[in-house]
C-alpha positions as CSV (number, residue, x, y, z in Angstrom):
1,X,98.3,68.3,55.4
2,X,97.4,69.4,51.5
3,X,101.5,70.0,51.0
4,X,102.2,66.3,52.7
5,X,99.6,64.5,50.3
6,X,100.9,66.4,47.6
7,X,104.4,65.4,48.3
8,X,103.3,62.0,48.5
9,X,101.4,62.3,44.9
10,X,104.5,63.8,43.5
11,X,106.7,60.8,44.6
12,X,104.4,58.7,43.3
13,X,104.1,60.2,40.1
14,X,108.2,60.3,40.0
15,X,109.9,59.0,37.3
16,X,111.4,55.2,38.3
17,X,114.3,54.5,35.8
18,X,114.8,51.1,37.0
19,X,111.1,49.8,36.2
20,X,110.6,51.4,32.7
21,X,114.2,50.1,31.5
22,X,112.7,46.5,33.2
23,X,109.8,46.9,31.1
24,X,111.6,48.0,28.3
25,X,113.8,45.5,28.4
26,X,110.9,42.8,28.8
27,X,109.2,44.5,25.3
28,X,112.6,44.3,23.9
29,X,113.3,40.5,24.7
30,X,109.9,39.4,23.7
31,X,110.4,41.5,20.2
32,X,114.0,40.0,19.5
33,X,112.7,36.5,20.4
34,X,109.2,37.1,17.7
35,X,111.7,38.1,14.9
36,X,114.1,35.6,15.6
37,X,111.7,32.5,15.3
38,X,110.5,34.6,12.1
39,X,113.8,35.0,10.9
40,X,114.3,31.1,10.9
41,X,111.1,30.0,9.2
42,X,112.1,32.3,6.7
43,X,116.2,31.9,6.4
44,X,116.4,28.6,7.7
45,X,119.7,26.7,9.0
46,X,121.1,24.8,6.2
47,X,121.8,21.9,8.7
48,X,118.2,21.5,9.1
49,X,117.4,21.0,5.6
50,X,117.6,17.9,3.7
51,X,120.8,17.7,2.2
52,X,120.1,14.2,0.3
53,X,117.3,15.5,-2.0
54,X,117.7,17.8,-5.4
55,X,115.3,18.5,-7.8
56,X,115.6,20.7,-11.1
57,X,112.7,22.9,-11.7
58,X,110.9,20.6,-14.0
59,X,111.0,17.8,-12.1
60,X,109.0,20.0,-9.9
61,X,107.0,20.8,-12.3
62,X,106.4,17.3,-13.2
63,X,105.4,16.4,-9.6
64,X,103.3,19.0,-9.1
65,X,101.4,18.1,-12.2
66,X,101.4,14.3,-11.3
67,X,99.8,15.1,-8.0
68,X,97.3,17.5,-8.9
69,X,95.9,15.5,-11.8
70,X,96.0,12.7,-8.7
71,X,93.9,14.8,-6.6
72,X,91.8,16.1,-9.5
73,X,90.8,12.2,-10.5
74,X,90.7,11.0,-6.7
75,X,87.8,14.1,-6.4
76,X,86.2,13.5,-9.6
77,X,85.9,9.4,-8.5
78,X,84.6,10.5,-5.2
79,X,81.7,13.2,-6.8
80,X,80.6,10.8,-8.7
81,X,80.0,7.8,-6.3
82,X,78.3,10.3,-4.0
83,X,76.0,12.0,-6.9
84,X,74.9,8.0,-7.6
85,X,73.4,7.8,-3.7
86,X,72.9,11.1,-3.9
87,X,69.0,10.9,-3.2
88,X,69.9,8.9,0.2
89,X,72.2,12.0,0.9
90,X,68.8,14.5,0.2
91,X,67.0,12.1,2.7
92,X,70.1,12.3,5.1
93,X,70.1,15.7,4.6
94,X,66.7,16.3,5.1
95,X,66.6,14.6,8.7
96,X,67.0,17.8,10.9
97,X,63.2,19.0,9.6
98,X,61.2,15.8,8.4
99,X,59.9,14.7,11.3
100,X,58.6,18.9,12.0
101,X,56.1,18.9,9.0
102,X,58.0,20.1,6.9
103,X,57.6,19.8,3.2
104,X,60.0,20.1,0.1
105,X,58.7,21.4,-3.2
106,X,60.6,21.5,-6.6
107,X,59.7,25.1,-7.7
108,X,61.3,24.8,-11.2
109,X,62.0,22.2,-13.6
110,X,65.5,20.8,-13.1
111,X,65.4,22.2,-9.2
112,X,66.1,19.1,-7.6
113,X,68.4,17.7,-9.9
114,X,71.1,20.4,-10.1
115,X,70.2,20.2,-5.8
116,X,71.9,16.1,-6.3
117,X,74.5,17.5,-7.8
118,X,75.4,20.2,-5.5
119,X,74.4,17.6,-2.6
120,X,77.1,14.7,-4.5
121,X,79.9,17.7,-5.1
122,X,80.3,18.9,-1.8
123,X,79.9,15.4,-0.4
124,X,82.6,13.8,-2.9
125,X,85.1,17.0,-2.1
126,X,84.2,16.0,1.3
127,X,85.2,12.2,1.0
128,X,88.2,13.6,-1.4
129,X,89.6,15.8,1.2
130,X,92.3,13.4,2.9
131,X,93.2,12.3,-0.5
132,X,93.8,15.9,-2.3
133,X,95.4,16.8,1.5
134,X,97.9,13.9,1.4
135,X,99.0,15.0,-2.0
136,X,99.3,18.5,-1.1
137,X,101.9,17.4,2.0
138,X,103.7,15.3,-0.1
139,X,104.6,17.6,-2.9
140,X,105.5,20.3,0.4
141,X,107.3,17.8,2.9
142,X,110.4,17.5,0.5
143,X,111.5,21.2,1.0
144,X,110.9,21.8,4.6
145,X,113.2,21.1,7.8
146,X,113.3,18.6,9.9
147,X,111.9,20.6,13.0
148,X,108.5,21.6,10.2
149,X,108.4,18.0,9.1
150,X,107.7,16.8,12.9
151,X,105.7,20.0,12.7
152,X,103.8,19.0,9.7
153,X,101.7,16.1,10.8
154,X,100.1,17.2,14.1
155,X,98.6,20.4,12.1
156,X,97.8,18.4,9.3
157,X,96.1,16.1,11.1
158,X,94.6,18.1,13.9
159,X,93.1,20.5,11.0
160,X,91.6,18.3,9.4
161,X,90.2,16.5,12.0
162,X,88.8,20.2,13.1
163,X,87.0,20.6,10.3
164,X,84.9,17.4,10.2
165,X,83.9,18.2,13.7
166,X,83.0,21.5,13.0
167,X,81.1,20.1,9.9
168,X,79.8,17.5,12.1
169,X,78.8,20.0,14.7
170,X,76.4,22.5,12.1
171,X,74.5,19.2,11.3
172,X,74.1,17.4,14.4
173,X,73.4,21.3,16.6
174,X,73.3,24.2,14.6
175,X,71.0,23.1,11.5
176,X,68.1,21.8,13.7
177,X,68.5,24.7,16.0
178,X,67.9,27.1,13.5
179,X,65.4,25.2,11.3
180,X,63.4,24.4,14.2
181,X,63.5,28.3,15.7
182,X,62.2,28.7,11.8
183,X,59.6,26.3,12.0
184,X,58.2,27.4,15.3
185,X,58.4,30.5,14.5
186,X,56.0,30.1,11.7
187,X,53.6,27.8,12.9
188,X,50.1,28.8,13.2
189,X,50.9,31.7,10.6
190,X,51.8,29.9,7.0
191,X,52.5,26.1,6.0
192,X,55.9,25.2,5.9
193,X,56.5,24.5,2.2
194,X,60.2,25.0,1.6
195,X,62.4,24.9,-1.7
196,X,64.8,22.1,-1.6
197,X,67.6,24.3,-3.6
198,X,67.3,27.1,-0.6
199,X,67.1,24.6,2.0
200,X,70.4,22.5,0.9
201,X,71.8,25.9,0.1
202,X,71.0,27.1,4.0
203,X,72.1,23.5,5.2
204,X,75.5,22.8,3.0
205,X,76.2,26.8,3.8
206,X,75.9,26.4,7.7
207,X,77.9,22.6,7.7
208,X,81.1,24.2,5.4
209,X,81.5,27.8,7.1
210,X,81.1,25.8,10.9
211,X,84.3,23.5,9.5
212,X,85.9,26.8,8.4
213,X,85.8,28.2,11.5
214,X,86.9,24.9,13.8
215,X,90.4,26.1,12.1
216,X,91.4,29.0,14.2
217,X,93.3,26.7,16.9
218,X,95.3,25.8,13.9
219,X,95.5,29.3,12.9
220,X,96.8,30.2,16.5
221,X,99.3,27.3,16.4
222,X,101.1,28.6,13.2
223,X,101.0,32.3,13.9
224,X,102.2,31.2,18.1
225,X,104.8,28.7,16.2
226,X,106.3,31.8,14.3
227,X,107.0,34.1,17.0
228,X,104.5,36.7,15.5
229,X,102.0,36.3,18.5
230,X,102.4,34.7,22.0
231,X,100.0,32.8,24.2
232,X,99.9,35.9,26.5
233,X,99.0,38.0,24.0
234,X,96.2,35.5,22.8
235,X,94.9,35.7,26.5
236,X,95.0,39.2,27.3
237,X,92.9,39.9,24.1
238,X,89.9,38.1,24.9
239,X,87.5,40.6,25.4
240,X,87.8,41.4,21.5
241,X,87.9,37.7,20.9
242,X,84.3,37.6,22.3
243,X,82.8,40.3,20.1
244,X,84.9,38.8,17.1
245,X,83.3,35.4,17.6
246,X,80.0,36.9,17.7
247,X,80.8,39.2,14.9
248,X,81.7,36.0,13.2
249,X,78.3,33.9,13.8
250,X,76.2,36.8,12.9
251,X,78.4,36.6,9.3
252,X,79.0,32.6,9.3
253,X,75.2,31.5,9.9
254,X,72.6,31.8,7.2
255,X,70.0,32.3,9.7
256,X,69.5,35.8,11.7
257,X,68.3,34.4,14.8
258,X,70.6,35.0,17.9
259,X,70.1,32.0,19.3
260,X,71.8,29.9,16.3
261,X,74.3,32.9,16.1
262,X,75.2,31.9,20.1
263,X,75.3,28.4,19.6
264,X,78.3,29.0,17.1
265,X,79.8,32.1,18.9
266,X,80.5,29.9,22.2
267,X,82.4,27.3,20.6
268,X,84.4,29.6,18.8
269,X,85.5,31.4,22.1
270,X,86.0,27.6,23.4
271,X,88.4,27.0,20.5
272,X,90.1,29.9,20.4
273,X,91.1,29.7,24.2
274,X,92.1,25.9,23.7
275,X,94.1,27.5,20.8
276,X,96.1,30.0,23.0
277,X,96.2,27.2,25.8
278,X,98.4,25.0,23.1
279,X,100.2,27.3,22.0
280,X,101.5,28.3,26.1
281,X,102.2,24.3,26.0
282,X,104.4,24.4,23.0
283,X,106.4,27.6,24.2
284,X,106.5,26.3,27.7
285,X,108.1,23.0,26.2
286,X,110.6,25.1,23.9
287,X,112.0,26.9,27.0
288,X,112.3,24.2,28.9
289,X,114.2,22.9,25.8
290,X,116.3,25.6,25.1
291,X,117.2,26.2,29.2
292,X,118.4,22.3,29.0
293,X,120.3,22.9,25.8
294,X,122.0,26.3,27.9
295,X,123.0,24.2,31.0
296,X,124.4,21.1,28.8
């Protein structure tokens, strides 16, 4: 009986040719096929690039100084029409603890006027954004394909529109959540007197590193659109991905609290699964292209 199961062990522990040269053949595919789509970002067909536009160098130049000093004045307009309402902003800004009790104090002179004009900077880059952005994609569009260009604008546009959500999102849910876990936290113990140059800086801090991190979709998309990573591998990884995203809160948030920390960890595990999910779609739609293209 012993020699019979250890027969059986042995022919189960025998070595199949026929599945590890499938799987090696599967690694090998899937290898060819990432440096291949990497190989054409970087050497791409001369077909697909315009053939109708030429520029010497310092016509480049030229542009490129043309549309910075365009996005330089469009954010330099927009900071300073936000630092004129910038006390409306403060009170805007504000919101998330007024109606708790808590009270701002100016604990040096100058405090709360070099707080407007952090407030009307970050707002008028804010307002800016699409501006500089456009400028940026028109100095770029010129020199790319014609498979990048119809590229271009759903990234472009889906980043951005990423980013104001996220920003939305760490005002409308994360700022009160952790100001009021702050606030309860304290009460009964000390007076909530708070320094309106920490709080902005705890407020503005929270706002811009949640739009930060509302671009790893994006991030997926161009690394899945390269070859470098596929959706499967995006998938099978997301054990890490839920200590990363924590990892991530803890670092992102100002506050310490684990409760603000899980309020930005979950939607970063949300996005990053929508990420890999779009970037299945997209290599789902190229195969079904490129098995068309084969039986044509």
């Amino acid at each position: 009986m012993w020699a019979r199961a250890s027969g059986e062990a042995n022919e189960s522990n025998q070595f199949n040719p026929s599945s590890q040269a499938g799987e090696f053949e599967l690694a090998a595919a899937s290898t060819s096929s990432n440096e291949s789509d990497l190989k054409k970002f970087l050497s791409p067909n001369p077909a697909e690039l315009p053939g109708d536009f030429e520029m010497p160098i310092w016509d480049h130049l030229e542009e490129l100084r043309e549309r910075v000093m365009a996005g330089a004045l469009a954010g330099a307009a927009a900071v300073s029409v936000c630092f004129l309402f910038s006390k409306d902003l403060v009170l805007f800004l504000e919101a998330p603890v007024a109606e708790q009790g808590v009270r701002f104090l100016q604990l040096s002179p100058g405090e709360f006027f070099f707080t407007t004009l952090q407030v009307g900077g970050y707002s008028g880059i804010l307002l800016a954004a699409p501006t500089i952005l456009y400028e940026i994609v028109a100095y770029v569009v010129p020199g790319l394909t014609k498979s990048e260009r119809q590229f271009l604008a759903p990234i472009v546009f889906g980043s951005s529109l990423l980013f104001y959500a996220g920003v939305a999102f760490g005002y409308e849910v994360l700022s009160p959540a952790a100001l009021k876990f702050f606030v309860s936290y304290s009460d009964g113990a000390v007076e909530s007197l708070w320094s309106i140059q920490e709080y902005f800086k705890f407020v503005l801090t929270l706002m811009l590193s949640t739009g930060l991190s509302f671009q790893l979709p994006v991030i997926q998309i161009l690394i899945g659109q390269l070859g470098l990573v596929s959706s499967r591998d995006m998938f099978a990884q997301w054990r890490f991905v839920v200590v990363g995203a924590t990892v991530a809160a803890a670092v992102l948030t100002p506050s310490t609290d684990p409760f603000t920390q899980t309020l930005l960890a979950l939607p970063l595990i949300g996005l990053y699964m929508g990420g890999a999910g779009v970037v299945r779609l997209i290599e789902s739609r190229r195969d079904s292209g490129g098995d068309g293209l084969m039986q044509s």
